[in-house]
LUMNUDO-89678 format. One line per field, with one value per residue (C-alpha): residue number from 0; residue in one letter; x, y, z. Coordinates in nm, 4 decimals. Layout:
<recs>
i = NUM,...
aa = A,...
u = X,...
v = Y,...
w = Z,...
</recs>
This chain:
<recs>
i = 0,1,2,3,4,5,6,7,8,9,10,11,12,13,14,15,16,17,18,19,20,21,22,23,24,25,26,27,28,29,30,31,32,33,34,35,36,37,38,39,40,41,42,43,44,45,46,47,48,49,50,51,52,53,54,55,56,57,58,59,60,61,62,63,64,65,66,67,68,69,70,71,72,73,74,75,76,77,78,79,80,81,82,83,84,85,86,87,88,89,90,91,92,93,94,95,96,97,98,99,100,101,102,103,104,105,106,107,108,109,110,111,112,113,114,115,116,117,118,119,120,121,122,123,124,125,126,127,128,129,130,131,132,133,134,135,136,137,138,139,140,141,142,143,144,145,146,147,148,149,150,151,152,153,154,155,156,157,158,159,160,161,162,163,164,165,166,167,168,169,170,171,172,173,174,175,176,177,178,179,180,181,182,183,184,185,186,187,188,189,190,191,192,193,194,195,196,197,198,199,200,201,202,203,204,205,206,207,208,209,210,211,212,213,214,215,216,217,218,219,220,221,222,223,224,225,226,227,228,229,230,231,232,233,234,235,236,237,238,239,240,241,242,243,244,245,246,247,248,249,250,251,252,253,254,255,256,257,258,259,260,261,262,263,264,265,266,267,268,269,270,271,272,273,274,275,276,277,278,279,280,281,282,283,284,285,286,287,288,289,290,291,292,293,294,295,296,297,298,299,300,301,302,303,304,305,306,307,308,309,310,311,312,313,314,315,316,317,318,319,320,321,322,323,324,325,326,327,328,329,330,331,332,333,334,335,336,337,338,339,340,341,342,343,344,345,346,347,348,349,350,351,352,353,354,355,356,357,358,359,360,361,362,363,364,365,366,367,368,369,370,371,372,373,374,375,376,377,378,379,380,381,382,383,384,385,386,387,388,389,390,391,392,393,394,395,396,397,398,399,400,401,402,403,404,405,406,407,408,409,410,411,412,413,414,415,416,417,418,419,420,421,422,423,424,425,426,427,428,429,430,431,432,433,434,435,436,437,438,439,440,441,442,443,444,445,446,447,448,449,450,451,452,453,454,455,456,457,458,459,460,461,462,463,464,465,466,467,468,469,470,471,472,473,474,475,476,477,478,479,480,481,482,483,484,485,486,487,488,489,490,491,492,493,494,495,496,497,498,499,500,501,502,503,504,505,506,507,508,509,510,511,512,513,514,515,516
aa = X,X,X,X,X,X,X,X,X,X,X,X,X,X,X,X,X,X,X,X,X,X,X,X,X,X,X,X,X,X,X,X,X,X,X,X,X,X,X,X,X,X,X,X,X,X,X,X,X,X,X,X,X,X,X,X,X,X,X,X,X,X,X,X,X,X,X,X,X,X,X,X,X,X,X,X,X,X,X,X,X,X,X,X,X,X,X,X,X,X,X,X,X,X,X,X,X,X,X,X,X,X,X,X,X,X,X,X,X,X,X,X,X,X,X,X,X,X,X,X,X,X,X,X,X,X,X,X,X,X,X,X,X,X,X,X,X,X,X,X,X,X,X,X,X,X,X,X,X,X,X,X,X,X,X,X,X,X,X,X,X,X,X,X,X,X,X,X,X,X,X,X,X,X,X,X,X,X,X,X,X,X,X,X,X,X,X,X,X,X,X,X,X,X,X,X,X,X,X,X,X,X,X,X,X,X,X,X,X,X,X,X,X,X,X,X,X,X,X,X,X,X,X,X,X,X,X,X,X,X,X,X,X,X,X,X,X,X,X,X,X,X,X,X,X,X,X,X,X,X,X,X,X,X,X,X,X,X,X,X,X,X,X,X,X,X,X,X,X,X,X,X,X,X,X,X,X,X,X,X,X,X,X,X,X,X,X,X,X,X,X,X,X,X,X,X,X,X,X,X,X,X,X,X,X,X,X,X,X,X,X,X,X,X,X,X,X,X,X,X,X,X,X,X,X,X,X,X,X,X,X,X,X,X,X,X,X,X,X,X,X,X,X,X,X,X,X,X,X,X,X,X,X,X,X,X,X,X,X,X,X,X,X,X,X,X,X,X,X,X,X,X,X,X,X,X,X,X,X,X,X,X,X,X,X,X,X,X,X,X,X,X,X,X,X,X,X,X,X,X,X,X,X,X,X,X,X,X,X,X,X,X,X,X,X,X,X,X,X,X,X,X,X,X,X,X,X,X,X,X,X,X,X,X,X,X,X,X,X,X,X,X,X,X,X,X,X,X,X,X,X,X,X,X,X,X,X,X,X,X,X,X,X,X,X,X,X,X,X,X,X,X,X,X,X,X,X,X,X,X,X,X,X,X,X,X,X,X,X,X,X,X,X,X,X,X,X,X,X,X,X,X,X,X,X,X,X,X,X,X,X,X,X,X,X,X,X
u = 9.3123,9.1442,9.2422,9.3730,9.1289,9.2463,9.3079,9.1927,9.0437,9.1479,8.9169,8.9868,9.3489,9.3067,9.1100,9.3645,9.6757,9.4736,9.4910,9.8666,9.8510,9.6623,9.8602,10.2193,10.1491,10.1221,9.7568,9.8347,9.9329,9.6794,9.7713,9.5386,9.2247,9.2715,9.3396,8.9972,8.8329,8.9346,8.8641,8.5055,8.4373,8.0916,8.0201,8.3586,8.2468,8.4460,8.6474,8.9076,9.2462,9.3065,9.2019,9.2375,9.0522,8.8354,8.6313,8.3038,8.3559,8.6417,8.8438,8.7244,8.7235,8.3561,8.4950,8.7333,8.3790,8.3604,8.6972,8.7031,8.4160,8.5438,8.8869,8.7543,8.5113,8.7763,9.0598,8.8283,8.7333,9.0802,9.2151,8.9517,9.0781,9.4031,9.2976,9.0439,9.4156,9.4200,9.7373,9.9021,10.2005,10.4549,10.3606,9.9716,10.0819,10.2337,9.9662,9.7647,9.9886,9.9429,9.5886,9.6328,9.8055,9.5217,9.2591,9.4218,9.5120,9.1493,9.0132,9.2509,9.3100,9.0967,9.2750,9.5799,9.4477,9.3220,9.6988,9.8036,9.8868,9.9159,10.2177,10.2181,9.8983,10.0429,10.3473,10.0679,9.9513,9.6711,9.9340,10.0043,9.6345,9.5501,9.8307,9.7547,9.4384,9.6516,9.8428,9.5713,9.4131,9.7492,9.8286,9.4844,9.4795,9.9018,9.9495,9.7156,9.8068,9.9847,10.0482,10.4116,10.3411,10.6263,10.5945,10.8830,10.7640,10.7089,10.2962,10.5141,10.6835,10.3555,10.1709,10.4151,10.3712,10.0636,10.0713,10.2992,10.1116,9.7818,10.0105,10.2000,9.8441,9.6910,9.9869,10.0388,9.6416,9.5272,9.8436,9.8712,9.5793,9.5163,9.2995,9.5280,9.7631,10.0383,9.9489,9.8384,10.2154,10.3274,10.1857,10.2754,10.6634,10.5632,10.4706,10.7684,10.9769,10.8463,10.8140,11.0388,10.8641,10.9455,10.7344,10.8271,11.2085,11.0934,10.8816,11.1684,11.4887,11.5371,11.2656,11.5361,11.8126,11.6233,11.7903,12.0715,11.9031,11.8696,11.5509,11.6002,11.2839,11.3154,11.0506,10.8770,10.8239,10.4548,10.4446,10.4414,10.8407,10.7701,10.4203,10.6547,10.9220,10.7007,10.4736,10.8251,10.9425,10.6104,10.5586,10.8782,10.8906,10.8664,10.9128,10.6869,10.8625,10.7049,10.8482,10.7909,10.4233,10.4958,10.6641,10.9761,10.8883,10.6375,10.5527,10.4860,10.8348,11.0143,10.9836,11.2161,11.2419,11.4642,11.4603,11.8374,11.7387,11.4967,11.8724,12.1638,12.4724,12.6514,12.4125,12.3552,12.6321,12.5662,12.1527,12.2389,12.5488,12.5367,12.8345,13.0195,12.9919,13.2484,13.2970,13.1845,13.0734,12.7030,12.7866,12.6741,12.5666,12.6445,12.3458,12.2125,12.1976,11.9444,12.0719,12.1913,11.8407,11.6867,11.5682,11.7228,11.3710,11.3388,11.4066,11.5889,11.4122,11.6857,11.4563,11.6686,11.9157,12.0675,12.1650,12.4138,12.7595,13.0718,13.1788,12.8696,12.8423,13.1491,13.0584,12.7297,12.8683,13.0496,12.7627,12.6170,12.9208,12.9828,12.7327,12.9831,12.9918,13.0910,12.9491,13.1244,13.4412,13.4192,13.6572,13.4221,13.2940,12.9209,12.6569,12.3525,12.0985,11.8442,11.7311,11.7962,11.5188,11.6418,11.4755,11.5419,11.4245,11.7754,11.8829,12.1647,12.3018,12.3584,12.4979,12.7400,12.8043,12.8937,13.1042,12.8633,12.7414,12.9519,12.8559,13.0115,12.7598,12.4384,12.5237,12.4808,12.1299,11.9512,11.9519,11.6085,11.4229,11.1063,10.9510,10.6635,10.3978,10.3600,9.9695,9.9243,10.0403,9.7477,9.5100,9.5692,9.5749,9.2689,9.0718,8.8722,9.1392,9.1004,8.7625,8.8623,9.2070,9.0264,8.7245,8.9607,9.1995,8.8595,8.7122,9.0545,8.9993,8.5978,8.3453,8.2068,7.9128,8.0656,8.3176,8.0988,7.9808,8.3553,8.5209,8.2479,8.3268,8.7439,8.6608,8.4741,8.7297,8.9626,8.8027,8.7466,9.0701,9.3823,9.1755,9.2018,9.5028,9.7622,10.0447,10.0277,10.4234,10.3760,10.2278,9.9860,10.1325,10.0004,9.6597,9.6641,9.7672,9.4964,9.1994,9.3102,9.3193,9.0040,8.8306,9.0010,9.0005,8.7744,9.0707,9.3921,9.6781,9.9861,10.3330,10.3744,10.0704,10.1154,10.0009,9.8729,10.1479,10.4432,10.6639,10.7217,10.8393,10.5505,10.8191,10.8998,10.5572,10.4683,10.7536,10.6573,10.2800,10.3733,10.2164,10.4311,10.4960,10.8897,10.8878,10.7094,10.9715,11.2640,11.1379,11.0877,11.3810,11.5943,11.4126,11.5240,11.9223,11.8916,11.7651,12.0293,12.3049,12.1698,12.2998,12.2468,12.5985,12.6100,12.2874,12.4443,12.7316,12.4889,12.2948,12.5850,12.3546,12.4287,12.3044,12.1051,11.8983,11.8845,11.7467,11.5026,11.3721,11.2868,11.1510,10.8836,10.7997,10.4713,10.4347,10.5023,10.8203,10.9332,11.2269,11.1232,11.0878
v = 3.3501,3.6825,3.8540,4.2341,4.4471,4.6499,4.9808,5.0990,5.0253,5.1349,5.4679,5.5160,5.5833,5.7379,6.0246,5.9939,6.0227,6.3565,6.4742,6.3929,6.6471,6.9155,6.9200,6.9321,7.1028,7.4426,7.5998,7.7638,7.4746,7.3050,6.9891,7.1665,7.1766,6.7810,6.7042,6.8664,6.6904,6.3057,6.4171,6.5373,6.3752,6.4598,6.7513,6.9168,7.2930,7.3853,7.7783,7.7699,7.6449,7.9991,8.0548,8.4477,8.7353,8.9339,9.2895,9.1012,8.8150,8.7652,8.5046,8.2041,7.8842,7.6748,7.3586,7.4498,7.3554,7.0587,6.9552,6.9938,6.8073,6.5431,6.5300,6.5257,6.2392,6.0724,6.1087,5.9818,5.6661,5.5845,5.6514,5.3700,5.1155,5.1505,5.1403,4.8359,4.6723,4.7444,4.6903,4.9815,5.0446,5.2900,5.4742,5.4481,5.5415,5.8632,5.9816,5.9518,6.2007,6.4114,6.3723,6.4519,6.7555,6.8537,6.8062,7.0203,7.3209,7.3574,7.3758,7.6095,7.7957,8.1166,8.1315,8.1937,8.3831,8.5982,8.6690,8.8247,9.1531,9.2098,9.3262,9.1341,8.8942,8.6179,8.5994,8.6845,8.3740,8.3244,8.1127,7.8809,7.8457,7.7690,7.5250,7.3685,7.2345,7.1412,6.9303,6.7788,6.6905,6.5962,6.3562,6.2134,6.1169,6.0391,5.8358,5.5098,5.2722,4.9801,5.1500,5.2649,5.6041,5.7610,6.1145,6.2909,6.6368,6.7600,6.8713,7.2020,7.2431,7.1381,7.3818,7.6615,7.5555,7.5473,7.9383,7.9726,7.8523,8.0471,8.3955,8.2785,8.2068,8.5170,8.7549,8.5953,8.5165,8.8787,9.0726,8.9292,9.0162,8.8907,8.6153,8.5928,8.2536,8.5542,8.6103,8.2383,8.1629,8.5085,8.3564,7.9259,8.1282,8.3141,7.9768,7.7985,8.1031,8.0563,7.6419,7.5405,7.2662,6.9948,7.0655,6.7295,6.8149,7.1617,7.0087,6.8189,7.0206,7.2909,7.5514,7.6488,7.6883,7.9250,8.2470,8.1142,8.0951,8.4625,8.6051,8.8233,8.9987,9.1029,9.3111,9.6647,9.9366,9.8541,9.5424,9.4653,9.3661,9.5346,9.2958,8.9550,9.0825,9.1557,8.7899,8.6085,8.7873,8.7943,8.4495,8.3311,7.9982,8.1454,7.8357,7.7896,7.7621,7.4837,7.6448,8.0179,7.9400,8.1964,8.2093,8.2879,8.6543,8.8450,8.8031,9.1834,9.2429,9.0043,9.2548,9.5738,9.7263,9.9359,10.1492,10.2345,10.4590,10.6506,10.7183,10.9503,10.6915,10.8453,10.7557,10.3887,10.2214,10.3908,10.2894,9.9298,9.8129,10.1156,10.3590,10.4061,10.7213,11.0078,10.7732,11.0532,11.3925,11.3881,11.0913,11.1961,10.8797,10.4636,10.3457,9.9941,9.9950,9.7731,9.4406,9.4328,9.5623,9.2591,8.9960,8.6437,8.5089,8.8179,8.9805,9.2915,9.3929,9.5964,9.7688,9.8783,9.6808,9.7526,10.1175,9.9967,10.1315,9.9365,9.9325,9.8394,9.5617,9.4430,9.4896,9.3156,9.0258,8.9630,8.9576,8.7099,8.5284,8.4879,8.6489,8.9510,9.2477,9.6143,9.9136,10.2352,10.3252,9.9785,9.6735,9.4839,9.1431,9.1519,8.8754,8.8899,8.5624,8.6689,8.6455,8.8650,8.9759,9.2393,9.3496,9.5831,9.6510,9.6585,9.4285,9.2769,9.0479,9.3726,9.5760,9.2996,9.3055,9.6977,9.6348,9.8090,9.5178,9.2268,8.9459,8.7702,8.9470,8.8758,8.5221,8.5132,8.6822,8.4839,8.1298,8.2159,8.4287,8.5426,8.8171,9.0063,9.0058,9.3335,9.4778,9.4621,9.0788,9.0316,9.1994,9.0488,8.7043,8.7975,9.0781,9.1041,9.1992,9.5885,9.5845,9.3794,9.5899,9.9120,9.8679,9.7785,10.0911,10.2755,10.1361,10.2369,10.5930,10.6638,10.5152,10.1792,10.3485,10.5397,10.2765,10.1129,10.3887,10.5582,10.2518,10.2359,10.5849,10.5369,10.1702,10.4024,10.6486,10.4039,10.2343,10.5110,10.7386,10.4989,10.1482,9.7919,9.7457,10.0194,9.9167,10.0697,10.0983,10.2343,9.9041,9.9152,10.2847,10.3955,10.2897,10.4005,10.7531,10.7248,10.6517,10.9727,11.1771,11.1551,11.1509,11.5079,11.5879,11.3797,11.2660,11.1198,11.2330,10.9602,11.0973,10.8252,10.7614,10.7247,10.9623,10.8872,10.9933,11.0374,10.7884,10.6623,10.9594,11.0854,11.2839,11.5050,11.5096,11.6955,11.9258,12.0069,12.1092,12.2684,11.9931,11.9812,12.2614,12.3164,12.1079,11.7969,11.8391,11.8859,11.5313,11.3581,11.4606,11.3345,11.0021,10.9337,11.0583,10.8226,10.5080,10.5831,10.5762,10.3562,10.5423,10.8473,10.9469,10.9195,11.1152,11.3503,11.3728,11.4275,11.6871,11.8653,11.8625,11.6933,11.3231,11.4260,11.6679,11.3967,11.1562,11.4486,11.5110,11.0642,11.1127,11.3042,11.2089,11.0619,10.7043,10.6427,10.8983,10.7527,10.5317,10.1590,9.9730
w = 13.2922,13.1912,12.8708,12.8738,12.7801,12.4680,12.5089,12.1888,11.8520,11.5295,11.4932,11.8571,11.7563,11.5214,11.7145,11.9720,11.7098,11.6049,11.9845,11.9843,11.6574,11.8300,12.1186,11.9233,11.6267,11.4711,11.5325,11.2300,10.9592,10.7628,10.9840,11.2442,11.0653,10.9245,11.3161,11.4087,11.1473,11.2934,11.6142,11.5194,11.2211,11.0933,11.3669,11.2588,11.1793,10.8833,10.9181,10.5928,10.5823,10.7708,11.1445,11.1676,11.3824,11.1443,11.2544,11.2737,11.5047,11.7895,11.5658,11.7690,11.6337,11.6507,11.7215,12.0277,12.2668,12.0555,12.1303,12.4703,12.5410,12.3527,12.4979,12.8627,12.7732,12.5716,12.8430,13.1290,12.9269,12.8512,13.2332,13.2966,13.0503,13.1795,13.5586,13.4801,13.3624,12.9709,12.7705,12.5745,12.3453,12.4490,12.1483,12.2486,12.6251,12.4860,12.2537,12.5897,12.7371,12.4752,12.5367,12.8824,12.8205,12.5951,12.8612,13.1026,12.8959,12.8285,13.1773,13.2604,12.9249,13.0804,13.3779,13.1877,12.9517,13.2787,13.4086,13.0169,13.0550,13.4255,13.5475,13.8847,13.8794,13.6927,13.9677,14.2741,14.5123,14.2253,14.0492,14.3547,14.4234,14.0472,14.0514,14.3314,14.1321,13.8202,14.0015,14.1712,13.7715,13.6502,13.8926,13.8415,13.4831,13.5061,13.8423,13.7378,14.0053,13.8833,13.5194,13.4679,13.1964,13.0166,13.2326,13.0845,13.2482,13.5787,13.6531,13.7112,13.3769,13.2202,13.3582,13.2838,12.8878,12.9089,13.0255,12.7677,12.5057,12.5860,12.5853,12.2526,12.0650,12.2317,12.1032,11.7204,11.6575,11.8124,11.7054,11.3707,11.1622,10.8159,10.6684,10.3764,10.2987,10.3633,10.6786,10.7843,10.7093,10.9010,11.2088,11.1342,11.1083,11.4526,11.6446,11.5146,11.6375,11.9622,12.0214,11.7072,11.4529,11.7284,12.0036,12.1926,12.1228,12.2597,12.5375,12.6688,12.7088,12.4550,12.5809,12.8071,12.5480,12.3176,12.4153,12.2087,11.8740,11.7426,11.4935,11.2010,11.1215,10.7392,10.5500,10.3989,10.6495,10.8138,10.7650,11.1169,11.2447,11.6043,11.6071,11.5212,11.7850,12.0483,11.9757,12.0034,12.3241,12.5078,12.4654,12.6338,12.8208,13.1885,13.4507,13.7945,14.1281,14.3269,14.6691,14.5884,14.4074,14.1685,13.8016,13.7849,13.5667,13.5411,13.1963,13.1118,13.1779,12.9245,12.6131,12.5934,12.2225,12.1114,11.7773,11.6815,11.4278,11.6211,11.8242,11.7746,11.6696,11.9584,12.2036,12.0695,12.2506,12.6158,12.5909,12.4242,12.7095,12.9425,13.0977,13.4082,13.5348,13.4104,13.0647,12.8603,12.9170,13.0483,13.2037,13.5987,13.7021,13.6400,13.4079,13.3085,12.9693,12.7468,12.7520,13.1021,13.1865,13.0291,13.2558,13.1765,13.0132,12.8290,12.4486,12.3689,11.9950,11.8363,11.5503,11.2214,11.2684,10.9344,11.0582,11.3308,11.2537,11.2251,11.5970,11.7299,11.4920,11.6407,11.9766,11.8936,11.7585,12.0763,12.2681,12.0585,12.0570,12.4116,12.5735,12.7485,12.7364,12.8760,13.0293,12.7623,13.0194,13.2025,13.1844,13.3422,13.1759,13.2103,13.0943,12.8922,12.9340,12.7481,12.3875,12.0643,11.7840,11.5477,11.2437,10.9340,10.5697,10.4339,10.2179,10.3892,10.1802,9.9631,10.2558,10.3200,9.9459,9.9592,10.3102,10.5088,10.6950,10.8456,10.7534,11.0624,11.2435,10.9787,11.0017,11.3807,11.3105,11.0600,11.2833,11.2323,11.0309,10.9417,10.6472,10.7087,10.3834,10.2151,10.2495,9.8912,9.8894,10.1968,9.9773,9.6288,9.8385,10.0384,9.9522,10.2034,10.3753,10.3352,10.4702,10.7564,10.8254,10.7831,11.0292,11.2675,11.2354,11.2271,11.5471,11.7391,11.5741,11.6454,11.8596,11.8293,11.6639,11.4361,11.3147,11.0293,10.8486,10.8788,10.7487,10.4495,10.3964,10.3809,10.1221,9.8830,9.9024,9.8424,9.5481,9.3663,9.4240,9.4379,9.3242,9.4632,9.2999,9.4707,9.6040,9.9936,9.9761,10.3431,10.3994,10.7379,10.8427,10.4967,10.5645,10.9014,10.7503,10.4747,10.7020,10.9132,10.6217,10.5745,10.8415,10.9122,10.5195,10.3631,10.1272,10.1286,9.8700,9.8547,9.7495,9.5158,9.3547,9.0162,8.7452,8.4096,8.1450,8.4490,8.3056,8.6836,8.8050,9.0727,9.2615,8.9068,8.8521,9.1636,9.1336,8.8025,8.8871,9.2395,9.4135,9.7270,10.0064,10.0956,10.3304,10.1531,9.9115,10.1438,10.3017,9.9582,9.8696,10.1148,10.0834,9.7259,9.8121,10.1170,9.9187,9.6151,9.9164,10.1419,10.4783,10.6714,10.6181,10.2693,10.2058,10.3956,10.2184,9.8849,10.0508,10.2410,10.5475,10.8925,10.9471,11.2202,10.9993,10.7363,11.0146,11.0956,10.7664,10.7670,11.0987,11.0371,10.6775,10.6189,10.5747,10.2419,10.2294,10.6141,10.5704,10.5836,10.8767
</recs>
């Protein structure tokens, strides 16, 4: 009687325990760096605790080659053992799956990557013909005659994560920038957004439940709220028809944003549920509104979320309540499948406090939630950060050639006008302003930077000298009425103008004086 041959030693499981980790963990944790480490052990190129796109290189991380050499080579060996007759645990069995799962992602990670951002390719008969050869490589290393594997998922749902995966890292590694611990944890919060912290859980079943669970997007204005939303929406699970060979979305179409401050409040309800036609006057026509609009898989990103009045709160809250609502003049019960991202810069828990915010309705927002890192807490945590951030503003602002000695230009300016230490309270916007300043000016001159001997009072101070044209102070100063009152219509009230021209006046301030968000 022949013995079993053993499926694998102890530092054999241990690399393959680290596969199971790469596969079902956050990219952007800690726990993926120790994982790359056991798998490569001494050839492990070390890149920091934070894996991050910078301005000089594309953000790629040396030891993703490594890895998938070493996975293939890895996953072949053990398909032998096990086909030659080898005994394994169930747990051993599924950190082979895992393995599996690994192997396959990479040979076909730039095929997906290929289909982000086309509007029609990645539903096109490119997908049936690429998944025809998944299939082919999943059904190798999975169907092992006479070895009974745990397969939990279909070759199809596995190849649909695996798309899903490559568009999720795509939008939160390239549309997150930072090489801060702030923004390391900005994008760990993105990824559990998207997959949860229990990717097997995830894996199995409750991909397809995650319209249900809401995100709140808290923090500054610029810090990047429409960048979370639209990494979180993009990056929906989108499932492959076997029969049609196509997804079941085109992936481009799964985002739709929507700025309710940017809107008049009596135009908010029609463009969020929609009207019948004759419902109102202007009304000439039956329109979709926002969330009916939204395809099942996708995300409706209501921006400012914080300025929705009372009834729409209500009417809100029933939608994430039970999913119905109606068109404005309708009795009709419609449905809305898809998923819900809002964001604001209020404090809510102190507009609940001063009954301008139900809290009915913030408690059916903050299932999950995520805050965005101020600039000047990237930069005090990293500050390399400003060089970084500003050659790549600059390089979307000149030409490739010009971008170096630009961005050297705005640093200096930088360093020796406001210091290393200012506070950028218009976040990203702010330094987007700054580096157009000077490029057309040759300077930049913040509202709110602080003068010696001002007491911390920049606005007085400017008033005082004559710093500030009518309509800089016009703006400023229906900035500081709207932050003492907290809404349009009480600034309004203060100023005895009409909302809409307070709204105006915010609309067009600059950065710093724009109201937050």
């Amino acid at each position: 009687m022949t013995t079993p041959h053993r499926f694998v030693d102890a530092p054999e499981l241990e690399v393959l325990n680290a596969f199971q980790v790469l596969v079902e963990g956050n990219p952007f944790m800690p726990e993926r760096v120790v994982a790359e480490r056991q798998v490569l052990g001494p050839d492990h190129v070390s890149h920091g605790v934070v894996w991050h796109v910078d301005a000089t290189s594309s953000g790629s991380n040396a030891n993703e080659a490594r890895l998938r050499d070493r996975g293939e080579a890895f996953a072949k060996e053990l398909r032998g053992r096990l086909a030659q007759g080898a005994r394994a645990s169930d747990e051993q069995l599924a950190a082979y799956r895992s393995l599996v799962f690994f192997v396959l992602f990479e040979r076909f990670r730039e095929a997906f990557f290929g289909w982000i951002g086309q509007t029609d390719g990645d539903v096109g008969s490119g997908a049936g013909v690429l998944y025809g050869r998944y299939r082919r490589d999943f059904e190798h290393f999975m169907q092992i005659p006479g070895v009974e594997l745990p397969i939990e998922e279909s070759p199809a749902h596995v190849f649909a994560l695996g798309y899903q995966i490559r568009r999720a890292f795509h939008h939160t590694h390239r549309g997150i920038y930072g090489g801060s611990l702030p923004a390391a944890q900005l994008r760990a919060a993105v990824w559990q957004s998207i997959f949860t912290h229990d990717v097997r859980r995830y894996r199995r079943g409750l991909h397809a439940r995650m319209a249900d669970i809401t995100t709140l997007v808290l923090g500054q204005s610029g810090t990047g709220k429409e960048l979370v939303a639209r990494a979180v929406g993009l990056s929906a699970y989108i499932p492959y028809d076997e029969e049609r060979k196509r997804f079941a979305e085109p992936a481009s179409s799964l985002f739709r944003p929507v700025n309710l401050a940017a809107l008049p409040s009596s135009l908010i309800e029609s463009e969020l549920f929609g009207h019948r036609r004759g419902a109102f006057t202007g009304a000439l026509d039956d329109r979709m509104g926002w969330l009916e609009e939204c395809p099942k898989l996708g995300t409706v990103f209501l921006d400012e979320i914080g300025e929705l009045e009372a009834g729409l709160q209500t009417k809100l809250l029933r939608v994430l309540q039970g999913r119905t609502f109606q068109r404005v003049g309708e009795t009709r019960e419609r449905r809305f499948e898809g998923r819900i991202v809002a964001a604001t810069n209020r404090d809510l828990g102190a507009e609940i406090a001063a009954g301008r915010f139900r809290s009915d309705l913030y408690y059916r927002l903050c299932a999950d939630m995520i805050r965005t890192p101020t600039l000047a807490e990237q930069i005090t945590a990293a500050p390399a950060d400003l060089e970084n951030l500003v050659l790549i503003l600059a390089r979307r602002m000149v030409s490739h050639a010009e971008a170096n000695g630009f961005a050297a230009q705005v640093v200096s300016w930088i360093d020796t006008n406001l210091g290393r230490d200012y506070a950028w309270p218009g976040n990203v916007r702010e330094l987007e302003q700054c580096l157009r300043n000077v490029l057309v000016r040759g300077s930049y001159h913040p509202l709110h930077v602080r003068a010696a001997g001002a007491n911390g009072d920049e606005f007085l101070e400017d008033v005082e000298h004559g710093r500030l044209s009518a309509e800089e102070l016009m703006r400023a100063y229906c900035r500081r009425i709207y932050e003492r009152e907290g809404t349009f219509e009480g600034a309004a009230r203060a100023l005895g103008l009409d909302r809409r021209t307070v709204k105006a006046y915010l609309a067009t301030a600059t950065p710093t004086e724009r109201e937050p968000g």
